[in-house]
Biotite code that builds the C-alpha atoms (Angstrom):
import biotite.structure as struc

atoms = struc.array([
    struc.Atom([-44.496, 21.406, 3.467], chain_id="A", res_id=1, res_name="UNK", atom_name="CA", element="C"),
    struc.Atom([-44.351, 18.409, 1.352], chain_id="A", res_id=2, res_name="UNK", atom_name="CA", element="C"),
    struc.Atom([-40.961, 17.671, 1.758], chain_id="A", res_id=3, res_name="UNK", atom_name="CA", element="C"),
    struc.Atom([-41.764, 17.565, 5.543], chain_id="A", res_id=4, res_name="UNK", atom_name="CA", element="C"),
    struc.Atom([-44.518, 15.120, 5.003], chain_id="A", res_id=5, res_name="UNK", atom_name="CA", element="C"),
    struc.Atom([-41.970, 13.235, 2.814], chain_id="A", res_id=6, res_name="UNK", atom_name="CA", element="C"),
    struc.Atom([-38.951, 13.273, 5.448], chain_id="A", res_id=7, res_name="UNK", atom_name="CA", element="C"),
    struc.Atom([-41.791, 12.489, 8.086], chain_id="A", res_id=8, res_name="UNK", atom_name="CA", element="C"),
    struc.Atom([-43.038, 8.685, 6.080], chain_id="A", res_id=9, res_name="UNK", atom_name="CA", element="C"),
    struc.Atom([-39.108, 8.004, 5.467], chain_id="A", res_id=10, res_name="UNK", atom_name="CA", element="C"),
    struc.Atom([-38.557, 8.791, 9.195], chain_id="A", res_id=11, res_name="UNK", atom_name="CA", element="C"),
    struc.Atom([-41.324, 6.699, 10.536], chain_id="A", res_id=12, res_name="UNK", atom_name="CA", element="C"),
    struc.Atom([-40.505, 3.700, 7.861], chain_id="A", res_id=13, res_name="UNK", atom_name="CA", element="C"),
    struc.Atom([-36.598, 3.537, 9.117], chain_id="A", res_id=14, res_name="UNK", atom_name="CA", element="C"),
    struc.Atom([-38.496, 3.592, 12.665], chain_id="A", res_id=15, res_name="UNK", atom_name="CA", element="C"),
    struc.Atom([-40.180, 0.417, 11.853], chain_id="A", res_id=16, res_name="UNK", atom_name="CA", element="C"),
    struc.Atom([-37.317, -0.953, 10.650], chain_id="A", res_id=17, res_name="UNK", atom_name="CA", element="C"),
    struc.Atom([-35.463, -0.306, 13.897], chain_id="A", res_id=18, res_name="UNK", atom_name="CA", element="C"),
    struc.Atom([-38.612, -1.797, 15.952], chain_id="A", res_id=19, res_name="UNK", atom_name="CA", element="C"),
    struc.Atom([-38.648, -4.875, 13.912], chain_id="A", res_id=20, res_name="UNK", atom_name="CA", element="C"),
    struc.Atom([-34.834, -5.275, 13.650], chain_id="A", res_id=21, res_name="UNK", atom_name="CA", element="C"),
    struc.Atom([-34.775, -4.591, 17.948], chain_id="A", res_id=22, res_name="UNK", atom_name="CA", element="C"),
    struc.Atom([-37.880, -7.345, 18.056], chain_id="A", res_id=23, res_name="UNK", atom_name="CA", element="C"),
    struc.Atom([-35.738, -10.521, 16.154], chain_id="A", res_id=24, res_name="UNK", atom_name="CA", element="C"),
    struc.Atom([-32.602, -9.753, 18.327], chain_id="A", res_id=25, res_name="UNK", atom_name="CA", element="C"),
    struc.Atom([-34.729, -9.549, 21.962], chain_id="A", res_id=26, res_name="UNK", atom_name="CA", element="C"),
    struc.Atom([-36.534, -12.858, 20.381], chain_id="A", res_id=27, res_name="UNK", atom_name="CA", element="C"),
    struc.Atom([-33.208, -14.299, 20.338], chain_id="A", res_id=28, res_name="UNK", atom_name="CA", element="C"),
    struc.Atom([-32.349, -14.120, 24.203], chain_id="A", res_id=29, res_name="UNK", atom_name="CA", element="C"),
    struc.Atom([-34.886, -16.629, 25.778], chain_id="A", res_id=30, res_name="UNK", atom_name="CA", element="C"),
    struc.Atom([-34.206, -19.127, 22.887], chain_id="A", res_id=31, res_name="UNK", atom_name="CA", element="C"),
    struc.Atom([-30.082, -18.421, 24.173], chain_id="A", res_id=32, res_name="UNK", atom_name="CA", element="C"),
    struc.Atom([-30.962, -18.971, 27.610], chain_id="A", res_id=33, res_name="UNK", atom_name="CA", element="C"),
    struc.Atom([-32.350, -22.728, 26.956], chain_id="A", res_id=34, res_name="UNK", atom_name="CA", element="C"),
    struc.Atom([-29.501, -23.616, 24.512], chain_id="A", res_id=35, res_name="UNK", atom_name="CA", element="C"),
    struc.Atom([-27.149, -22.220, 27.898], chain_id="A", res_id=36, res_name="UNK", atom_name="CA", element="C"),
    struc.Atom([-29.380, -23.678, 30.367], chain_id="A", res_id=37, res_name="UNK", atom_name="CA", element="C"),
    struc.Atom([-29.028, -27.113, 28.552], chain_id="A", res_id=38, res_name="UNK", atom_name="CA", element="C"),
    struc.Atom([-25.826, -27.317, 27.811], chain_id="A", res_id=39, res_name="UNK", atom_name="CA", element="C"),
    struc.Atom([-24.965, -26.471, 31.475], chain_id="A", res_id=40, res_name="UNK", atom_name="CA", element="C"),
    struc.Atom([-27.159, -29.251, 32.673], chain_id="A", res_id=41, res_name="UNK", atom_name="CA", element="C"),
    struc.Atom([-25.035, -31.820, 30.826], chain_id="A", res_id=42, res_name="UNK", atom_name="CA", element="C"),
    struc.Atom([-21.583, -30.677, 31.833], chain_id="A", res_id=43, res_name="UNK", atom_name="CA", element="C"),
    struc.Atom([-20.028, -32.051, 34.816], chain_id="A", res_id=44, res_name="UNK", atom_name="CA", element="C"),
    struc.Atom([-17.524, -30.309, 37.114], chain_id="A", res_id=45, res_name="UNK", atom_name="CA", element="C"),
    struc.Atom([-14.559, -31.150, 38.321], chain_id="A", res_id=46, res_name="UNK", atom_name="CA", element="C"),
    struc.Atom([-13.046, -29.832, 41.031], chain_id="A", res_id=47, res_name="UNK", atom_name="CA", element="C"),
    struc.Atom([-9.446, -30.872, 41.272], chain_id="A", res_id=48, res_name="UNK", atom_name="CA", element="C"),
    struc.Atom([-10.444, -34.195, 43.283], chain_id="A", res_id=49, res_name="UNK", atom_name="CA", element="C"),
    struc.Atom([-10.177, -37.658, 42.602], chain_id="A", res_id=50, res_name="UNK", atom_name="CA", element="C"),
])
């Protein structure tokens, strides 16, 4: 029985891990979006024309 209730606290502390670890990289996308959305804005495209 302990060793369940030890495997269960190691379990649930790797899960928190995973949840935090998940968190920072979603966190990441709508800061990557600007950066894109930016950088986009200041490029010009040409189209093979004069």
């Amino acid at each position: 029985m302990k060793a369940g209730v030890e495997v269960s606290n190691q379990l649930l502390a790797n899960l928190g891990k995973l949840v935090k670890g998940v968190q920072t990289q979603a966190d990441k996308f709508p800061k990557l979006a600007q950066v894109m959305a930016q950088r986009d804005q200041q490029q010009t495209f040409n189209a093979g024309g004069k």
